[in-house]
N, C-alpha and C positions, 0 to 999 in steps of 0.2 A: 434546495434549502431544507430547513427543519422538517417534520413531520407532526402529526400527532401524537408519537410516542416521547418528544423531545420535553423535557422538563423546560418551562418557562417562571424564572423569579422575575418579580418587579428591577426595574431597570431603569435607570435616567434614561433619558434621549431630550435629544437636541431637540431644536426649530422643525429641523429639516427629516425626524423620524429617524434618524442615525442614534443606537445603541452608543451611549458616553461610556470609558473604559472608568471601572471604577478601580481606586489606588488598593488592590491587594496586595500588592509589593511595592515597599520602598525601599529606595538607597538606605537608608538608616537600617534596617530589619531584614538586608535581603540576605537569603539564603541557597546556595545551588542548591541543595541537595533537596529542598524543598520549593522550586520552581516546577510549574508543570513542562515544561520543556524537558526538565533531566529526568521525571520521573516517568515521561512518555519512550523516553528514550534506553531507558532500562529496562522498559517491559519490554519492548521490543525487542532487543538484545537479548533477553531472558527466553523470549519465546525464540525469537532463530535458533539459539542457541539446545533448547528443547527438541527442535525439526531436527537441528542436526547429529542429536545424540540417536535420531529413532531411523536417521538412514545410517544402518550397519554396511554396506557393501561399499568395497571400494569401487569408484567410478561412477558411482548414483549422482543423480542432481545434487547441487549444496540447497542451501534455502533460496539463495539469489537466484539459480535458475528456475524453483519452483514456478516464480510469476509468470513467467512468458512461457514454459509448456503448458501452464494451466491457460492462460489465454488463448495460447494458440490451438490447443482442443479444443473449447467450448465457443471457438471461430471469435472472438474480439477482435481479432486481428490477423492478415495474412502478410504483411508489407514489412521492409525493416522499419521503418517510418511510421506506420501507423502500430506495431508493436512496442516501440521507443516511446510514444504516447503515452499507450496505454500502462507499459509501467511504468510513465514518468521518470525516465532516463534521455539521457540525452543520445543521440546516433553515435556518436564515439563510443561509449560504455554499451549498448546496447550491441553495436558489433564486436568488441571482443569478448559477452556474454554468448554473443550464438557463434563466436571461435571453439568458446570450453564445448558449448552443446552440442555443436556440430565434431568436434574431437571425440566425444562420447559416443557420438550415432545415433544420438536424441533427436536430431531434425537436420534438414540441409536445405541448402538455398537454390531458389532456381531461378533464373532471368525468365522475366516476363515475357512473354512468347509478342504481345501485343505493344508493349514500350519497356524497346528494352534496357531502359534506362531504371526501369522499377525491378526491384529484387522480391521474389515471396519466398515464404519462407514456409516451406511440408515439414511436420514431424515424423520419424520413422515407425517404425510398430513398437520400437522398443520407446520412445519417446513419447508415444499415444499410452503405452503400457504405463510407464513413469507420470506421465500426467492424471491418468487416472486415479492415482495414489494420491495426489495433493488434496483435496476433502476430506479425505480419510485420514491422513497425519493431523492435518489442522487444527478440522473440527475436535479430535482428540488433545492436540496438547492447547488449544482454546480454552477448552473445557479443564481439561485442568489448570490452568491458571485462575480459571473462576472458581476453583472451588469454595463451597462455603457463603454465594452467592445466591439469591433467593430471584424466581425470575426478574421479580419488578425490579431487584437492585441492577438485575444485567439487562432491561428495555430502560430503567435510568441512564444506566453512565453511558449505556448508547445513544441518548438526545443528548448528556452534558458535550458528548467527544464530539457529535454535530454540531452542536450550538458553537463549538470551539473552534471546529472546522468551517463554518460558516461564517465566523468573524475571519477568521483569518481568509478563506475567498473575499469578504467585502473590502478586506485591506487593501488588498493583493489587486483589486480592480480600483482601488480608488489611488492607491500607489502610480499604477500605469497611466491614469488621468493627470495626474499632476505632475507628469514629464514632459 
């Protein structure tokens, strides 16, 4: 949930201590291009799109495989299954992801000596190499997309994109309840 750092405005709530959504957007007034959905979705796009101008060599990771060498250095995960988690993909897309990776010689898979029903998944040196690189890209074209940003304005909009992210987990389980 939130932190300390997270900006909190006054806010309805219900009976029952549930945040009431207040109407910033109506059908009358509404606009894409000024939805936070499109404009979260642009930045993102903006920045992959940054990652991918700063890998020059052909056959380098694209942005997509960044996540899971970066994971699977810094050990979040060793499984196809528990890497599929952690970048929030599903086991289908995350195996034709470590298809390209393993085509590279970024990582390879090896059946679990113990069930071997479970796949792990080793990076190679050149993939440990490549993953080492992901903080470095990042935190670089991050920081430039803040430019012009003052700290407190970048420990703000990181409680607003929590406070954002935390409504949408409290949906997201109240959603599953009411199935």
């Amino acid at each position: 949930m939130s932190d300390a750092n997270t900006p909190h405005a006054p806010s309805a709530e219900s009976d029952a201590g549930r945040r009431v959504p207040v109407d910033f957007y109506t059908p009358e007034t509404y606009r894409t291009e000024e939805s936070i959905g499109y404009l979260m979705r642009r930045i993102v796009a903006a920045v992959g799109q940054s990652v991918e101008t700063r890998i020059c060599e052909p056959g380098s990771p694209t942005y997509p495989q960044w996540v899971p060498l970066y994971k699977l250095n810094i050990g979040a995960a060793t499984t196809v299954a528990e890497l599929a988690r952690a970048c929030e993909l599903d086991t289908g897309a995350m195996t034709r992801l470590l298809d390209r990776l393993e085509a590279k010689g970024l990582c390879r898979r090896v059946r679990s000596l113990e069930d071997r029903r479970v796949v792990n998944i080793e990076l190679t040196d050149e993939g440990r190499a490549a993953a080492k690189e992901v903080p470095y890209v990042l935190s670089r074209v991050q920081n430039e997309h803040l430019a012009g940003f003052s700290k407190e304005e970048w420990e703000q909009l990181k409680g607003y994109l929590r406070r954002i992210l935390d409504n949408a987990q409290a949906l997201a389980v109240r959603g599953d309840k009411n199935d």
